[in-house]
C-alpha positions as CSV (number, residue, x, y, z in Angstrom):
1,X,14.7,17.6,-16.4
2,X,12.4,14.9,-14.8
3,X,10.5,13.1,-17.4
4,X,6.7,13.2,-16.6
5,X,5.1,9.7,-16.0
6,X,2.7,9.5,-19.1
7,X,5.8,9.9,-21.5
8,X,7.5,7.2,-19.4
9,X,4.3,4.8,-19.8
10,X,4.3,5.3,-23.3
11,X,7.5,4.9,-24.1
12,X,7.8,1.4,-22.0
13,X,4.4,0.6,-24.1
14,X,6.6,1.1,-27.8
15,X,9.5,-0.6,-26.8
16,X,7.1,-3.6,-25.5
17,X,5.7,-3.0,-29.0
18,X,8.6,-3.1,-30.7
19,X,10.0,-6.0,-29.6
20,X,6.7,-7.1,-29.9
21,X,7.0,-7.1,-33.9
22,X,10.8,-8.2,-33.7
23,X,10.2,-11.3,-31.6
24,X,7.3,-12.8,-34.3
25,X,9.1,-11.0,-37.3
26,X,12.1,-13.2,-36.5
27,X,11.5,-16.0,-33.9
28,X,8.3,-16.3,-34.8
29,X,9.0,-16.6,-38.7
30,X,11.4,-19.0,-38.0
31,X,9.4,-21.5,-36.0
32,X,6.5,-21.3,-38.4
33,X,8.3,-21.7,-41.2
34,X,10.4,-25.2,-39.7
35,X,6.5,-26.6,-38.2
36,X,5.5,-26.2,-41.8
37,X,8.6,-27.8,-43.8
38,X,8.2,-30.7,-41.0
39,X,4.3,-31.0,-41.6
40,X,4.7,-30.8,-45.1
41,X,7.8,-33.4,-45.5
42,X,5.8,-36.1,-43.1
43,X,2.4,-35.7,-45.4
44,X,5.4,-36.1,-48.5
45,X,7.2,-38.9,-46.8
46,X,3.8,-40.9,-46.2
47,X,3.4,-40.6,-50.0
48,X,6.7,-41.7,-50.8
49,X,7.1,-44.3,-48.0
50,X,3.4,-45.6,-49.9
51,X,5.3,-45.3,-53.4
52,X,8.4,-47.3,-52.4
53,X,6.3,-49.7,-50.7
54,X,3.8,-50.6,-53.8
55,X,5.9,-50.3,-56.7
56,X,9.6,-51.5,-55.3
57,X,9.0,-55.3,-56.4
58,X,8.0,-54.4,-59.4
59,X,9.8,-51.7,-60.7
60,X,13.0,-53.6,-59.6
61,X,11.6,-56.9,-61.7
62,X,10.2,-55.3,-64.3
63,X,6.7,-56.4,-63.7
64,X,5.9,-52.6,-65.0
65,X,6.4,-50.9,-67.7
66,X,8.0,-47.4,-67.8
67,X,5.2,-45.8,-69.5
68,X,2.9,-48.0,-66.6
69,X,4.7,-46.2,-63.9
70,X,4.8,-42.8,-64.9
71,X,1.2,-42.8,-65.6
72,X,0.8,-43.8,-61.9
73,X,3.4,-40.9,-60.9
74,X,1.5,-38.3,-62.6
75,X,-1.7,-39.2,-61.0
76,X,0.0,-39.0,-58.0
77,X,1.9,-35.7,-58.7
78,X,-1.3,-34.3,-59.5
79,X,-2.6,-35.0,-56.4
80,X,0.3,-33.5,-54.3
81,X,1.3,-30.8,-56.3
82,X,4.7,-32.4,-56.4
83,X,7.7,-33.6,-58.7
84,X,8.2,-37.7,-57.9
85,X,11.3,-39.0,-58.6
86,X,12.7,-42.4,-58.4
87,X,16.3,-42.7,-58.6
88,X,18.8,-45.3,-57.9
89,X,21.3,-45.9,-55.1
90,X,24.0,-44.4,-57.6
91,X,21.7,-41.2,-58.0
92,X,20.9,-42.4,-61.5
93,X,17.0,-40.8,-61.9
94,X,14.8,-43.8,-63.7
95,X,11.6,-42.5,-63.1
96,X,10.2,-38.9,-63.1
97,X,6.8,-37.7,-62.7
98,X,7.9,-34.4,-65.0
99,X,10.0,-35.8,-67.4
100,X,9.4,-32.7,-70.2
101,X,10.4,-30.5,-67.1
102,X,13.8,-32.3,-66.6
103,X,14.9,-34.0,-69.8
104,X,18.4,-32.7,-69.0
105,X,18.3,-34.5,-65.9
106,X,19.4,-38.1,-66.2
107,X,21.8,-38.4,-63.2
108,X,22.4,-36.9,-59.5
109,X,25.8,-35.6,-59.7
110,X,27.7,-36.0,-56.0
111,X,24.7,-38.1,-54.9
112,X,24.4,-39.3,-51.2
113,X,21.4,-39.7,-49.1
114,X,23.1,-39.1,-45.9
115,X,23.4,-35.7,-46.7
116,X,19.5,-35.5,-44.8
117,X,21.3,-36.6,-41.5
118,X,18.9,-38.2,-39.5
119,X,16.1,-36.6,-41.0
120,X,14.0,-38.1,-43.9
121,X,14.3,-34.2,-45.9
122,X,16.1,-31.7,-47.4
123,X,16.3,-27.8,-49.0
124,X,18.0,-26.3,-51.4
125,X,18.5,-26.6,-55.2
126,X,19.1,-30.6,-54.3
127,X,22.4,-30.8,-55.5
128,X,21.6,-27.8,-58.6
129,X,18.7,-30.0,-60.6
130,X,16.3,-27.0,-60.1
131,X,16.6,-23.0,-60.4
132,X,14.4,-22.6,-57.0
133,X,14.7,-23.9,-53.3
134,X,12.8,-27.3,-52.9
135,X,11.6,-29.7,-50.1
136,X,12.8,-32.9,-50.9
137,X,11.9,-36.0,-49.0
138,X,13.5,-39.6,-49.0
139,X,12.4,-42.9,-48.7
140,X,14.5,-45.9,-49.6
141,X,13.3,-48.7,-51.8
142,X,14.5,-51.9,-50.2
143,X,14.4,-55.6,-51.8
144,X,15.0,-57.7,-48.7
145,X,17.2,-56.2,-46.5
146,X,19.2,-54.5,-49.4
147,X,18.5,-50.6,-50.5
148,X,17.6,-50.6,-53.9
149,X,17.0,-47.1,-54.6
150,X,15.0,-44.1,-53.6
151,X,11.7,-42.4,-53.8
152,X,12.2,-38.8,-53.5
153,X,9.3,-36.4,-53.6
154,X,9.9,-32.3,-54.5
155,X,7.7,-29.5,-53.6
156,X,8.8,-25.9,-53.9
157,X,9.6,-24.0,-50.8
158,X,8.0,-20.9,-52.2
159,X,4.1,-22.7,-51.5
160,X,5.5,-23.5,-47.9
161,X,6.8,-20.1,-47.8
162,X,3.5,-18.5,-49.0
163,X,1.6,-20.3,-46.0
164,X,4.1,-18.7,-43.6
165,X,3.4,-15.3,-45.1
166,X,-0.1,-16.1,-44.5
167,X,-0.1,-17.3,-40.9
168,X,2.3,-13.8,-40.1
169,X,0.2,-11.9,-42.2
170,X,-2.8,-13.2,-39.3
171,X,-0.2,-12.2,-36.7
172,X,0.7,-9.2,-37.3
173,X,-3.4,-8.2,-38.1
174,X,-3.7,-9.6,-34.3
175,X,-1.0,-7.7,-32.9
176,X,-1.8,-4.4,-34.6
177,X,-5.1,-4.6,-33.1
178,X,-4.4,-5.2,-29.6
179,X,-1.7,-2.3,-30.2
180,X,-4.9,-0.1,-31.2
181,X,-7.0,-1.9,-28.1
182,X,-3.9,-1.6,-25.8
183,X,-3.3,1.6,-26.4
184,X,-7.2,3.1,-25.8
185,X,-6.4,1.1,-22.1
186,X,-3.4,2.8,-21.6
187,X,-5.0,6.0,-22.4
188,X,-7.7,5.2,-20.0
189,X,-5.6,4.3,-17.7
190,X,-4.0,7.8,-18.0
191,X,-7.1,9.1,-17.6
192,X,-8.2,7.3,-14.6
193,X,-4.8,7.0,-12.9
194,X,-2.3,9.4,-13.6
195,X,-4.3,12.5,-13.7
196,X,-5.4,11.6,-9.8
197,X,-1.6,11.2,-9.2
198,X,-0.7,14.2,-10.8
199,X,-3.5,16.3,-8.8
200,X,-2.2,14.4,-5.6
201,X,1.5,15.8,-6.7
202,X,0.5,18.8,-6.9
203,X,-1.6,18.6,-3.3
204,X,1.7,17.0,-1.6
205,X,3.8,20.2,-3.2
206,X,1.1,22.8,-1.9
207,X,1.3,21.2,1.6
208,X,5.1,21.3,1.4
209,X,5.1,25.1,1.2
210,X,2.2,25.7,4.0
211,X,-0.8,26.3,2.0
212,X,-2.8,23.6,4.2
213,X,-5.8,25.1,2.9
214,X,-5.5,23.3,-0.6
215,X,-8.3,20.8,-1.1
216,X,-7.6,18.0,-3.5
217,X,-10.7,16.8,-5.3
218,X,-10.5,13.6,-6.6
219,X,-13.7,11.4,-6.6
220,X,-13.4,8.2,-6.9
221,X,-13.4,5.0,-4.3
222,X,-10.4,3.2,-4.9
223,X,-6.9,3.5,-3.3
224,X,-6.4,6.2,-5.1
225,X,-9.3,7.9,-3.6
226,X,-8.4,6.3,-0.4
227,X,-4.9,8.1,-0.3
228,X,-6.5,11.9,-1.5
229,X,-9.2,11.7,1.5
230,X,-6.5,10.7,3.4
231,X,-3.8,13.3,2.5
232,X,-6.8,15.9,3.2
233,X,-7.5,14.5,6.5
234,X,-3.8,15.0,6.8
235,X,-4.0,18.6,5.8
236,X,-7.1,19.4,7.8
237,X,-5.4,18.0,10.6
238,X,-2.2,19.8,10.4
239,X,-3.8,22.6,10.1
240,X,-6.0,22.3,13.0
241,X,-2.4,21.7,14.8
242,X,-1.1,24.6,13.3
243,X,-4.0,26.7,14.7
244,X,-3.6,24.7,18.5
245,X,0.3,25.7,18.5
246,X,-0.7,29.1,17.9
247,X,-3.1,28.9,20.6
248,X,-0.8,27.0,23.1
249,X,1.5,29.9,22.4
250,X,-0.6,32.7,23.1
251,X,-2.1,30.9,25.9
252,X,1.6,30.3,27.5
253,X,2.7,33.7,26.7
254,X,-0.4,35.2,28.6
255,X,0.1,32.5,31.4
256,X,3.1,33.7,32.1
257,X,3.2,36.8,31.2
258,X,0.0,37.7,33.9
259,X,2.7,37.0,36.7
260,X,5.8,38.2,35.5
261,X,3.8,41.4,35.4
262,X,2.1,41.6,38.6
263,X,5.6,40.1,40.2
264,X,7.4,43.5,38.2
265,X,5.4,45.9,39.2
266,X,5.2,44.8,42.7
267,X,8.9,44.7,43.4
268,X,9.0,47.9,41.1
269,X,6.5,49.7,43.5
270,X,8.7,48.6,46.8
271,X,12.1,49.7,45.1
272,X,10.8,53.4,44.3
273,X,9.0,53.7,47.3
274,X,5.4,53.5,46.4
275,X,4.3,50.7,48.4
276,X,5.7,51.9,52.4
277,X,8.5,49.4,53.7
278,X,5.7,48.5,56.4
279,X,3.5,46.7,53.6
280,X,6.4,45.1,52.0
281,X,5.6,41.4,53.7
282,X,2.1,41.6,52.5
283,X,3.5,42.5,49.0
284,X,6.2,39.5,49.0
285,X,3.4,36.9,49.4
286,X,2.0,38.2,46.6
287,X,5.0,37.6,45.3
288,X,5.8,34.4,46.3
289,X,2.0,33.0,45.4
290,X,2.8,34.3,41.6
291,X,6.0,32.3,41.6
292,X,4.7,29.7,42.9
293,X,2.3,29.9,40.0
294,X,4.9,29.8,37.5
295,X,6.5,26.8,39.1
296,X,3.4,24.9,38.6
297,X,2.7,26.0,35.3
298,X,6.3,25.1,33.9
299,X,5.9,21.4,35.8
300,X,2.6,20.9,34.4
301,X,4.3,22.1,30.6
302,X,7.2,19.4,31.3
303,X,4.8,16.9,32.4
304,X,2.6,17.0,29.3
305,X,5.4,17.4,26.8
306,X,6.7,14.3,28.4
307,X,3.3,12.3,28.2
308,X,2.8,13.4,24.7
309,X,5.9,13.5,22.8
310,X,7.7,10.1,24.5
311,X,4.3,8.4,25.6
312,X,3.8,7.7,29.0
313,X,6.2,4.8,30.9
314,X,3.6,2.8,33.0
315,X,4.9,1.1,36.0
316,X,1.7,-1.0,36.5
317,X,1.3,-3.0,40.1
318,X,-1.7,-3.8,41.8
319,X,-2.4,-1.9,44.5
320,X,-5.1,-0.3,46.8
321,X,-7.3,2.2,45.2
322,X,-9.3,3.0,48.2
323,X,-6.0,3.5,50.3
324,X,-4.4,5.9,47.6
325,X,-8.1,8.2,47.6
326,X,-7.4,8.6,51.4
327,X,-4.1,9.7,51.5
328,X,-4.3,12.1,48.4
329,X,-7.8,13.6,49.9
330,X,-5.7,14.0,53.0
331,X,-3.2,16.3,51.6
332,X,-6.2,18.7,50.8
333,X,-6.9,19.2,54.8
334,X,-5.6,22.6,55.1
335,X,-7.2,24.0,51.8
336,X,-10.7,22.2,52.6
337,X,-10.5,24.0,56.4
338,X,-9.9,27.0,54.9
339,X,-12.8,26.9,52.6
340,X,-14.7,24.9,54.9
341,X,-15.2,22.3,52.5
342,X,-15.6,18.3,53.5
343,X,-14.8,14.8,52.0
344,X,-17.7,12.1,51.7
345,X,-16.1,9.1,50.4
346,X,-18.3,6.5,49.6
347,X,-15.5,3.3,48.8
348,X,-16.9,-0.1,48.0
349,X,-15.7,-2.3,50.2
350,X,-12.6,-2.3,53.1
351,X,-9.7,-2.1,49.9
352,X,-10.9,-2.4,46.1
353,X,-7.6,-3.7,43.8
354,X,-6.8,-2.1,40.6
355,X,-3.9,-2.9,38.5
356,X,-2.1,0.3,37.3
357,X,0.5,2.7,37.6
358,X,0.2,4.1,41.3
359,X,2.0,7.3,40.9
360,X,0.1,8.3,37.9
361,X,-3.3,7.4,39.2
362,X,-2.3,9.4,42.2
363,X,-1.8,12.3,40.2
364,X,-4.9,11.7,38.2
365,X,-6.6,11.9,42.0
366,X,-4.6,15.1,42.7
367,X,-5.7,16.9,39.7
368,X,-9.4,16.0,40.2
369,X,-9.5,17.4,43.4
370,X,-8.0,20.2,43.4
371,X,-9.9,21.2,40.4
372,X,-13.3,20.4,42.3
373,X,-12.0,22.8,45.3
374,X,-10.8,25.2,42.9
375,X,-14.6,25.7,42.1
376,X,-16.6,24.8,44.9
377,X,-17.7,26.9,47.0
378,X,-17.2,27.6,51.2
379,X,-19.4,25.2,53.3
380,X,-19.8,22.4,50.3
381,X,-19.1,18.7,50.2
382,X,-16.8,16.8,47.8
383,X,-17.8,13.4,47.1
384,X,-15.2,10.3,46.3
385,X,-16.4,7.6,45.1
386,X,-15.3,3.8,44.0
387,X,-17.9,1.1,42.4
388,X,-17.3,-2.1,40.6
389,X,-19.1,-3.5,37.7
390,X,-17.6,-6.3,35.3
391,X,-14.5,-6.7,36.8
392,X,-13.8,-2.9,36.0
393,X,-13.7,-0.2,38.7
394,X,-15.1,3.2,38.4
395,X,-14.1,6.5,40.3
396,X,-15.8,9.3,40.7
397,X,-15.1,12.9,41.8
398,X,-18.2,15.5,42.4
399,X,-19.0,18.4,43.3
400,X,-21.5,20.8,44.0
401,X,-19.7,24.1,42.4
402,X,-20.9,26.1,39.9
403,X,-20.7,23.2,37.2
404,X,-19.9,24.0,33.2
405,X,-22.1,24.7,30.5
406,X,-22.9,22.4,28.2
407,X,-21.3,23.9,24.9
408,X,-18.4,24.2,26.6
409,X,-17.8,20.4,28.0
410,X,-16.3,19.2,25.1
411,X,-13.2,21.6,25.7
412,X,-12.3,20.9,28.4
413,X,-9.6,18.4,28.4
414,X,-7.8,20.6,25.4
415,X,-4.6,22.1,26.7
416,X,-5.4,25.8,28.5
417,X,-8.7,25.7,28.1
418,X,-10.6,27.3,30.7
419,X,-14.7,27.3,31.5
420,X,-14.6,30.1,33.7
421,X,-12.5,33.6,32.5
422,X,-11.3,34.2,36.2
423,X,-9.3,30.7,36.6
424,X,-6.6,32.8,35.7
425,X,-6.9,35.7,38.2
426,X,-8.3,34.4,41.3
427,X,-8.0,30.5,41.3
428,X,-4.7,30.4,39.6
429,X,-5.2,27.4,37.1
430,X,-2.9,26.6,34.4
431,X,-5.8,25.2,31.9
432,X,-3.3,21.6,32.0
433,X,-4.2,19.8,35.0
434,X,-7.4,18.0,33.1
435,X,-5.0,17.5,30.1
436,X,-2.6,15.7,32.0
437,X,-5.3,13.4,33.6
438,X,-6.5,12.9,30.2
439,X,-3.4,11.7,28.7
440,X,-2.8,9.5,32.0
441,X,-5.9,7.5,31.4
442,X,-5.5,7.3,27.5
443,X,-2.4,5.3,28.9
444,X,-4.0,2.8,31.0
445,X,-6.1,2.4,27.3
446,X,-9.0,3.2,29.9
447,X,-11.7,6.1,29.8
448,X,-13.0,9.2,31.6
449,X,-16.0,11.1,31.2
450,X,-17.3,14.4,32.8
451,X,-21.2,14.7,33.7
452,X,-21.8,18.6,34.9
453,X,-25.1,20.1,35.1
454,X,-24.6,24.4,34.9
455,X,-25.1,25.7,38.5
456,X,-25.2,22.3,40.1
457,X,-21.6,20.7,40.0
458,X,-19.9,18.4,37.9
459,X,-18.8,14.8,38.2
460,X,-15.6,13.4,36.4
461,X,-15.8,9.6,36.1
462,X,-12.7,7.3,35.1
463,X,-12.0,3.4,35.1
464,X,-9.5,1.5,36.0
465,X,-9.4,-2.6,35.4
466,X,-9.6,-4.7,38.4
467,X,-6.9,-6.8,40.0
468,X,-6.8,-10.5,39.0
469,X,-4.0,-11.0,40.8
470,X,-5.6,-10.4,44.5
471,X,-8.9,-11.0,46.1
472,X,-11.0,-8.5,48.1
């Protein structure tokens, strides 16, 4: 069973707690408690170094009296809260600040200095004179270059103990209040985070199952925000895809299925004997002109499944626009006498360079014009047209047919779509040619545009860049 992210969250947060505590309960005890014996036994060493330094001389010659330097001991064991000893180097005490507390204490049994190492202090019972743990700090008493004895200062390590309690007690107040502090963030952060993930989990499982129609609503204009508009744009847009393959579908099953039809019940008709063996020619045209139909409409499917699913391969030269216009208007001849329509190209210049793929362009051409025939009528003109402006060419392809409404202009590079009802019937268009040329120009990262006026023609306009290579 997957463990939801809040009760991962907050069990990283009480294990960061926890060790947390452990780390000042136990490191952090430990380093308090050595800064405050050190602190402590260099204020007691400064006090001892200052004892062994004023009364060596004369405690050693007898310049003072006992009574003299215990008075003076007190006074200072008053002021430190400490117990002053003097002792010899044998460990023999001969002074002590509290000599009622340690009457029985007349001599340091297994006595030895360097027992400190090379610090100046020590804890511990100091060698069993006392029932508790003291800090006890040395300084030697030197007459010449010789140690006499030593002062040795004790202060118990319960009062240095204390003051750690003290300083932890501080820490842990700290740390339980950022817990409390820390905790309200993670809870707003809960809040503001993980309930927007959780709704975006939920989106991302709705998609996975189909329902594209689940909006997530989350308000807010961070990343997080940023990733729910996007995973409805997402939605919205595989849903419109959903909705075009349905279309594509239907359109491709009634594409094809016009013709299949008409090419059935034809061959049907001259198989039983309904249509005399005298009209059978006539009826094999017919024939003929659907398959043919279907043969484009399959090359145009291939040719935009190629474009869009692999991109488009671009085998870009420089070569002459003006030139390809004439051939490819040339290959309409036969249709144009038929319909007694005419060319009018209007070229800038003798040959205008543009740097592109040839073939393509060509097709882009092809398409073009053929559409305009498709929907001009008998005894109009076609005109082809090539300008330059800013190192960018423009072609142009008009005609004087019975144009496209304006509502419906926006359509018409989408796959199938078709202005006029009858393309299907009479004119035999497969709703892909404009597709194609669409795609083709996307390609050449260039653009094309469609000016039509209802009952008065239209006019598709595309660029192409300019040769640098070669000069007019």
């Amino acid at each position: 069973m997957r463990k939801p992210l809040y009760f991962k969250l907050i069990l990283a947060y009480l294990v960061f707690f926890l060790f947390g505590f452990l780390t000042i309960a136990i490191i952090g005890s430990r380093l308090i408690l050595n800064d405050l014996i050190k602190d402590k036994a260099n204020t007691l060493y400064r006090e001892a170094n200052l004892i062994s330094t004023r009364y060596s001389d004369n405690i050693y010659r007898e310049n003072l009296s006992t009574n003299d330097v215990n008075d003076q001991l007190e006074v200072i064991d008053t002021f430190t809260s400490s117990i002053i000893w003097i002792v010899n180097k044998e460990g023999q005490l001969i002074f002590n600040s509290r000599e009622e507390e340690n009457k029985n204490t007349s001599e340091i049994s297994d006595f030895d200095p360097t027992d400190t190492g090379n610090r100046n202090y020590m804890t511990g019972n100091f060698y069993g004179c006392f029932d508790e743990e003291v800090l006890s700090v040395f300084s030697p008493i030197n007459s010449g270059y010789v140690v006499m004895g030593y002062v040795i200062i004790h202060t118990p390590m319960s009062e240095i103990i204390s003051r750690r309690d003290d300083i932890l007690s501080v820490f842990y107040i700290s740390l339980g209040i950022i817990f409390v502090l820390s905790l309200i963030i993670l809870f707003v952060f809960m809040f503001i985070v993980y309930r927007p993930i959780k709704k975006i989990s939920i989106a991302t499982q709705e998609y996975a199952v189909g329902n594209l129609d689940y909006k997530l609503e989350i308000k807010s204009h961070d990343e997080i925000g940023q990733l729910a508009d996007s995973l409805n744009y997402m939605a919205d847009r595989l849903s419109q895809t959903e909705e075009d393959q349905k279309k594509f579908i239907a359109n491709v099953s009634h594409d094809f299925r016009s013709p299949l039809t008409s090419i059935r019940g034809y061959l049907e008709a001259m198989v039983d004997g309904t249509i005399p063996p005298e009209l059978h020619e006539k009826y094999i045209k017919i024939v003929l002109n659907e398959t043919e139909r279907l043969t484009k409409l399959t090359n145009s499917l291939l040719t935009l499944n190629t474009l869009s699913d692999r991109g488009i391969l671009l085998d870009v030269s420089d070569f002459d626009i003006n030139k390809v216009i004439k051939h490819t208007a040339e290959t309409f001849e036969g249709v144009c006498k038929e319909k007694k329509i005419r060319f009018k190209l209007v070229l800038t210049g003798t040959k205008m360079y543009v740097s592109a793929d040839m073939g393509k362009i060509q097709q882009v051409l092809y398409n073009l014009i053929d559409n305009a025939i498709k929907f001009s009528s008998q005894d109009s003109t076609i005109k082809v047209e090539t300008t330059e402006r800013n190192e960018t060419v423009f072609v142009s392809v008009k005609d004087n047919g019975a144009g496209i409404p304006k509502e419906k202009i926006k359509y018409i590079f989408d796959r199938f779509y078709k202005s006029d009802p009858s393309r299907g019937k009479d004119k035999k268009g497969t709703g892909l040619g404009l597709s194609i040329v669409k795609e083709i120009i996307n390609a050449h990262n260039e653009n094309i545009n469609v000016i039509s006026t209802e009952g008065a023609g239209s006019e598709f306009i595309f660029t192409l860049p300019k040769s640098k290579n070669i000069e007019d």
